[in-house]
C-alpha positions as CSV (number, residue, x, y, z in Angstrom):
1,X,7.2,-11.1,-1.0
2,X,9.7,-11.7,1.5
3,X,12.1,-9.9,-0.8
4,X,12.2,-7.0,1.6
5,X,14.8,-9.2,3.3
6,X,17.8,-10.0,2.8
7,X,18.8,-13.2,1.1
8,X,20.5,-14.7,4.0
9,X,16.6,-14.1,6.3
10,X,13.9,-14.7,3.2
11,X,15.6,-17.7,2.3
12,X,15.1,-19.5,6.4
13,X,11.7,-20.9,6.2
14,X,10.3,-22.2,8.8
15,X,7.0,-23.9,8.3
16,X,6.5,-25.4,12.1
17,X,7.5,-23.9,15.2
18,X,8.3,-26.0,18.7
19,X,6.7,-24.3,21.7
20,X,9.1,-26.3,23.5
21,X,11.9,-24.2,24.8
22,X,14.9,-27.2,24.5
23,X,14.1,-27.2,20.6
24,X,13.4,-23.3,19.8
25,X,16.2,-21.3,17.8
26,X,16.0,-17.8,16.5
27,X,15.7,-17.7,12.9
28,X,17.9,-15.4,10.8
29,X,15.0,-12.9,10.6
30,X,14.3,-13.0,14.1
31,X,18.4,-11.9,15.2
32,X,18.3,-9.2,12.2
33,X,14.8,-7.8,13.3
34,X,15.7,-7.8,16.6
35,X,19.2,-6.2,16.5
36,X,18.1,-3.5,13.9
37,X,14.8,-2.7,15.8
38,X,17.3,-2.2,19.3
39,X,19.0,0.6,16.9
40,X,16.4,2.3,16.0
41,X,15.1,5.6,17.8
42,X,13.1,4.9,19.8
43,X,11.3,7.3,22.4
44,X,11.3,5.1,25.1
45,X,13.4,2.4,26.5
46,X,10.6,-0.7,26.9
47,X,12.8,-2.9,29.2
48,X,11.3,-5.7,31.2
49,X,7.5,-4.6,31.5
50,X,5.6,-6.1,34.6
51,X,3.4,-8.5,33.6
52,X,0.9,-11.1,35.1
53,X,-1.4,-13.6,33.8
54,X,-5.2,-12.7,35.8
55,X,-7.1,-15.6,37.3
56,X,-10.0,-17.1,35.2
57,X,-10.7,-19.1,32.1
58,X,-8.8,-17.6,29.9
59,X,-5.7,-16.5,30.5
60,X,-4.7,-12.8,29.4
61,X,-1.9,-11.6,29.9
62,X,-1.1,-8.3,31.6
63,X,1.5,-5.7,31.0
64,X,2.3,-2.5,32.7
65,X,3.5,0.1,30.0
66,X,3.6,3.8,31.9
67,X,5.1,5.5,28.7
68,X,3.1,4.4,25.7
69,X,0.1,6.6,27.4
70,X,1.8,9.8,26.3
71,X,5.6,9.2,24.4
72,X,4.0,8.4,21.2
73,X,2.4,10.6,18.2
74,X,-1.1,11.8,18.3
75,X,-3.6,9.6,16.6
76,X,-5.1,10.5,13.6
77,X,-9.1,11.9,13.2
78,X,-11.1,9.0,11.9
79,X,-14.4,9.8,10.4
80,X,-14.9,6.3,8.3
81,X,-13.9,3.1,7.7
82,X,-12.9,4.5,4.2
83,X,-11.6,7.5,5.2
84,X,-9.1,8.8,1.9
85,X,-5.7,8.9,2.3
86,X,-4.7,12.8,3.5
87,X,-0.7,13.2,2.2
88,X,-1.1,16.3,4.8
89,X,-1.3,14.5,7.8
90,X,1.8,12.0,9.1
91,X,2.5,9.0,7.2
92,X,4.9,6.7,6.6
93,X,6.8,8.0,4.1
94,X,7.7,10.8,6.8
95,X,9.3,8.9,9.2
96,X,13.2,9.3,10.3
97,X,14.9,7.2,7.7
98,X,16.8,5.1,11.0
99,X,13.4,3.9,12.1
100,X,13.0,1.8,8.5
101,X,14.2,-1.7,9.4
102,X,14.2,-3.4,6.2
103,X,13.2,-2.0,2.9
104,X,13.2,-2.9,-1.0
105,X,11.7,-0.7,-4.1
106,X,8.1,-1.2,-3.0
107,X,8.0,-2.5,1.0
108,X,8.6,-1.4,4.1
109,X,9.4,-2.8,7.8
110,X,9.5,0.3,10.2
111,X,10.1,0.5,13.6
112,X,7.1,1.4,16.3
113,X,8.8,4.1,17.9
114,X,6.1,3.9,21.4
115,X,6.3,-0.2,21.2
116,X,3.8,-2.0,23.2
117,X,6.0,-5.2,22.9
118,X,9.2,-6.1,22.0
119,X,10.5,-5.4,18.2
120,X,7.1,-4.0,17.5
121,X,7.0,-3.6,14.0
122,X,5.3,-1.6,11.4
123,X,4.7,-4.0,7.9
124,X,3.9,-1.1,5.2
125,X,3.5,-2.9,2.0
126,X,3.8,-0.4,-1.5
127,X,4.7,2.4,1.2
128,X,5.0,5.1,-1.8
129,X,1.4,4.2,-2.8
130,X,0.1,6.0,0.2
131,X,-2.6,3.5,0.2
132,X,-5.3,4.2,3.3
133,X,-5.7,1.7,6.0
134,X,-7.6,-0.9,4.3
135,X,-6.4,-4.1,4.3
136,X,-5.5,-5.7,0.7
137,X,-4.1,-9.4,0.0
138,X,-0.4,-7.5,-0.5
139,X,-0.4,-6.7,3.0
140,X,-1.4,-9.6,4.7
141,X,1.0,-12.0,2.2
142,X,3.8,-9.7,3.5
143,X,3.2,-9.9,7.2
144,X,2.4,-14.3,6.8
145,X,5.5,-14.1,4.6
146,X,7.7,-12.6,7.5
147,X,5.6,-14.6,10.1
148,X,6.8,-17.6,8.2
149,X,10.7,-16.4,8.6
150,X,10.2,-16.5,12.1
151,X,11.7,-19.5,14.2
152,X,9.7,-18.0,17.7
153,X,5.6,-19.3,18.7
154,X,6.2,-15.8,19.9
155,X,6.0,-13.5,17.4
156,X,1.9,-12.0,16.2
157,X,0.9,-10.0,13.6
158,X,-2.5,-8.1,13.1
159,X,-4.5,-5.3,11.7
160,X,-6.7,-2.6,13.5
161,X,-9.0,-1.3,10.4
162,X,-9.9,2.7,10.8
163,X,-12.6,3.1,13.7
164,X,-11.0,-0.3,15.2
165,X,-8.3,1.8,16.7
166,X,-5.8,2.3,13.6
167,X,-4.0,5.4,14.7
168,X,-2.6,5.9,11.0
169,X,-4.7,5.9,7.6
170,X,-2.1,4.7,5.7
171,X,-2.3,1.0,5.3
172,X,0.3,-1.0,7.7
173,X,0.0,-4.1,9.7
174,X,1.7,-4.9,12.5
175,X,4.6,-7.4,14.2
176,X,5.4,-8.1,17.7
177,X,6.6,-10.7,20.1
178,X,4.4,-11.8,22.8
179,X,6.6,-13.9,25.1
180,X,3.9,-16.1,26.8
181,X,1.5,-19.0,25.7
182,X,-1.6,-17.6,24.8
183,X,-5.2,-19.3,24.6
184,X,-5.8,-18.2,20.8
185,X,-2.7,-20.6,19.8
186,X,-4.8,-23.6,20.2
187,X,-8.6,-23.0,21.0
188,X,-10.9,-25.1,19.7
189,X,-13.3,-23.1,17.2
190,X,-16.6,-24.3,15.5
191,X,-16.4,-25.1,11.5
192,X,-19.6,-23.0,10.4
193,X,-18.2,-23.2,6.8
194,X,-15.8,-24.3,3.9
195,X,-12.6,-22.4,6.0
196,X,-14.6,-21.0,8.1
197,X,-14.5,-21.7,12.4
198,X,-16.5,-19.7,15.1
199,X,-14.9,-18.1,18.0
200,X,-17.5,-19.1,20.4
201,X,-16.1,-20.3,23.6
202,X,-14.4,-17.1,24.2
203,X,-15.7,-13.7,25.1
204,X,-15.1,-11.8,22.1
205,X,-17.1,-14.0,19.6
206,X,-15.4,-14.0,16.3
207,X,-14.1,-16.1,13.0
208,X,-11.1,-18.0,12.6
209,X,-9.3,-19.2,9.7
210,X,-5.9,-20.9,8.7
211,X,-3.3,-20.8,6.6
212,X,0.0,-23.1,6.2
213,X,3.6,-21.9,4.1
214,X,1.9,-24.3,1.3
215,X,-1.7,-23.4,1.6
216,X,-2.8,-19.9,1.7
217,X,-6.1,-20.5,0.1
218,X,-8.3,-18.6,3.2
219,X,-6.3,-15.2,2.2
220,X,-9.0,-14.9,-0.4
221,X,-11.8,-16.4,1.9
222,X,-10.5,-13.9,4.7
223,X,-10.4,-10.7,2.4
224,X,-14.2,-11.5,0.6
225,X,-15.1,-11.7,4.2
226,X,-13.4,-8.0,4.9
227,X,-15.0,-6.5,1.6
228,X,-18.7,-7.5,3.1
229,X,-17.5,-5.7,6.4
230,X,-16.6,-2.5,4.7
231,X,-19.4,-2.6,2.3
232,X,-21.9,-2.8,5.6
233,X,-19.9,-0.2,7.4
234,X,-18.6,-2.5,10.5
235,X,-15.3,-2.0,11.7
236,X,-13.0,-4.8,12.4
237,X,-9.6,-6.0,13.9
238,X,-7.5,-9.2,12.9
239,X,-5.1,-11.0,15.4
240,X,-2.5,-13.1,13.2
241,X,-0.9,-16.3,15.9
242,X,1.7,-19.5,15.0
243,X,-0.7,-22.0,16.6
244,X,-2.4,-25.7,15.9
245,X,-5.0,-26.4,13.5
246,X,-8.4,-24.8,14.1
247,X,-11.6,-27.6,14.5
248,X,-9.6,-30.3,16.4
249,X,-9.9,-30.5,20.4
250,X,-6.4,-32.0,21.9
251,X,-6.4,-33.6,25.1
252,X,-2.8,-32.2,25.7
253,X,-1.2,-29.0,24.2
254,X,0.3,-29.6,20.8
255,X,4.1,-28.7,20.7
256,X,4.5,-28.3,17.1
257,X,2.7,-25.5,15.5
258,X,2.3,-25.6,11.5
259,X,-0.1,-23.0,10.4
260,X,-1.0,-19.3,11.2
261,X,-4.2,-18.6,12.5
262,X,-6.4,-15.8,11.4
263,X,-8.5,-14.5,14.3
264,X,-11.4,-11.8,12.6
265,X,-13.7,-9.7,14.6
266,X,-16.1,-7.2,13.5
267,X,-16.8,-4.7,16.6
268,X,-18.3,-1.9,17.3
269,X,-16.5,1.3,15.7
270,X,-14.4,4.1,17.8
271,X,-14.3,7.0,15.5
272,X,-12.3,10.5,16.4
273,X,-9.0,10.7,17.9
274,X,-8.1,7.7,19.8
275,X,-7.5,8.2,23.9
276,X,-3.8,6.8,24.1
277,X,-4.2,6.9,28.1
278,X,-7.8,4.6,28.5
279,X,-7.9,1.1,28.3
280,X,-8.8,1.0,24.4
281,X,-9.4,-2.8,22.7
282,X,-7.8,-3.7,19.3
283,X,-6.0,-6.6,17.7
284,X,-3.6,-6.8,20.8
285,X,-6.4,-6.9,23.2
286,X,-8.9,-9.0,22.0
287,X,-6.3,-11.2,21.0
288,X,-5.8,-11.7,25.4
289,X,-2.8,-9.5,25.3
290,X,-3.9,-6.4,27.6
291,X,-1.5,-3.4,27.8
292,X,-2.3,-1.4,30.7
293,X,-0.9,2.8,30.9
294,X,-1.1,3.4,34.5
295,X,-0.3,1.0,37.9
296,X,-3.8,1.6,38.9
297,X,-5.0,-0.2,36.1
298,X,-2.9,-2.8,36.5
299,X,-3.3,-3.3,40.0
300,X,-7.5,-3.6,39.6
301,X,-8.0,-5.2,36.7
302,X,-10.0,-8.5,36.7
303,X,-10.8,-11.0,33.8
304,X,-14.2,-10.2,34.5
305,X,-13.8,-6.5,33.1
306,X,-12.0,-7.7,30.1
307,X,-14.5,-10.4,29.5
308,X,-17.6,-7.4,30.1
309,X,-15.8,-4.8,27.5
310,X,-14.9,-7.7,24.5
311,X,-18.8,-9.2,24.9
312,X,-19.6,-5.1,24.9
313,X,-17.7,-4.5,21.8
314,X,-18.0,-7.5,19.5
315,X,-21.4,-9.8,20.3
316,X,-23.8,-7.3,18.0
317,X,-21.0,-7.0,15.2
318,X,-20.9,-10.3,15.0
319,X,-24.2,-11.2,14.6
320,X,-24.0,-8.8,12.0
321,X,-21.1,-10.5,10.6
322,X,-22.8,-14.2,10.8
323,X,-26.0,-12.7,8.8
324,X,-23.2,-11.1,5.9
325,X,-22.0,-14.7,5.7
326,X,-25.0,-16.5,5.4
327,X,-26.9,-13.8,2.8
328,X,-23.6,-14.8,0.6
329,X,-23.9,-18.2,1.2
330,X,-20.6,-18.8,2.8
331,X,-21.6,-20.9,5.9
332,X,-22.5,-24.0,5.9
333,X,-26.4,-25.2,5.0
């Protein structure tokens, strides 16, 4: 899959990643991403974003980014969760052909041109299927594939399904760097079935799961689980992290992290053209990464209000999600 690289990138594996500064190199896909995304057009220059980490328990992270409120292309109408593809409307396959990073005969790596974070990144897997945004095995092999090729603890991935704040129907995931330590890396989470962990000591309950370069059997686990969701009409948003292995408290953070963790919330949906100037939660946000658009915003907001809206958005879905799981007999007895 990670043939949408070149040779020189696919071929640097890296299976464990040091949080430890001293022992941290760039992989070979980490300098090509980053010195191809710097050429691409942007429509903003991000530079260094003000950011803070707010009081509390849990650690989000704060960033001031003014420009991605209105330099960016208006979000698409979303109706359903299944919405069909419209060729009409913008889609990937329209971009500028300079903001297409890497690219072989069926996958694409594109350039977010109004990034939230640095070498944002745009995974389109089978670009000229004009598949709509909903998320199939291809996709999410490609983004753990590249996730995999990355030498940085830094670098997340997700999905935002339609009426969970994707602004495109045209199925993409997305890359980014995150350049602070973040709660979700190491969390401890409940096992409530075979592969299966709870979310619940954190405000926006949700499942976790895991995979490793060797072991990607929870892909399958992961996408049953996303079927059920769009069967019942519940919206969702999946935050992808390098972190430690799920079920296992530590009494000092691990430096070494060897699988990805798979972070799934059903939440309530957001349907119409998304408000690209309000404070709106999606893989980034729930994952304790909060973009703000205005100082204002930045200057008042308190873990308390993030901690209100995620326990707002996510505690009925997930019951919901919990009773899905349990009619299909995936939790434990």
């Amino acid at each position: 899959m990670a043939s949408v690289l070149p040779p020189e990138a696919a071929e640097d594996v890296h299976r464990s990643v040091s949080t430890l500064e001293t022992l941290r190199k760039k992989s070979k896909f980490d300098e090509l991403l980053e010195e191809r995304w710097k050429r691409a057009p942007l429509w903003y220059t991000l530079g260094a974003l003000p950011n803070k980490r707010l009081e509390g328990n849990y650690g989000f992270v704060v960033e001031l980014n003014e420009q991605r409120a209105t330099k960016r292309r208006k979000a698409e109408d979303i109706q359903s969760i299944r919405q069909p593809f419209d060729p009409s409307r913008f889609n990937f396959n329209k971009v500028n052909d300079r903001e297409i990073l890497f690219r072989d005969n069926e996958n694409a790596l594109i350039a977010n041109v109004a990034p939230l974070g640095p070498c944002q990144t745009l995974v389109v897997p089978s670009v000229s299927a004009c598949l709509p945004q909903i998320l199939t095995a291809a996709g999410l092999n490609l983004t753990l594939d590249l996730m995999f090729r990355s030498g940085s603890p830094d670098l997340r991935g997700g999905f935002n399904s339609l009426g969970a704040y994707a602004s495109v129907n045209h199925q993409h995931l997305h890359l980014y760097y995150v350049r602070h330590r973040m709660l979700l890396e190491t969390i401890f989470a409940e096992p409530i079935g075979p592969k299966l962990f709870s979310l619940s000591d954190y405000p926006a309950r949700g499942l976790l799961l895991a995979v490793t370069f060797d072991d990607r059997s929870s892909v399958e686990l992961l996408l049953h689980v996303t079927d059920l969701l769009l069967d019942s009409d519940i919206v969702f948003n999946i935050f992808l992290t390098r972190g430690s292995a799920p079920g296992v408290r530590y009494f000092c953070a691990p430096t070494t992290y060897e699988v990805i963790r798979i972070y799934l919330w059903a939440r309530k949906p957001r349907m119409g053209v998304k408000d690209s100037t309000k404070l709106n939660l999606a893989l980034s946000e729930l994952g304790g990464h909060i973009p703000v658009k205005s100082q204002e915003a930045y200057d008042s907001i308190s873990e308390k209000h993030i901690v209100e809206e995620q326990k707002l958005l996510c505690d009925e879905p997930f019951e919901q999600m919990r009773k899905l799981l349990q009619d299909n007999k995936l939790l434990f007895p």
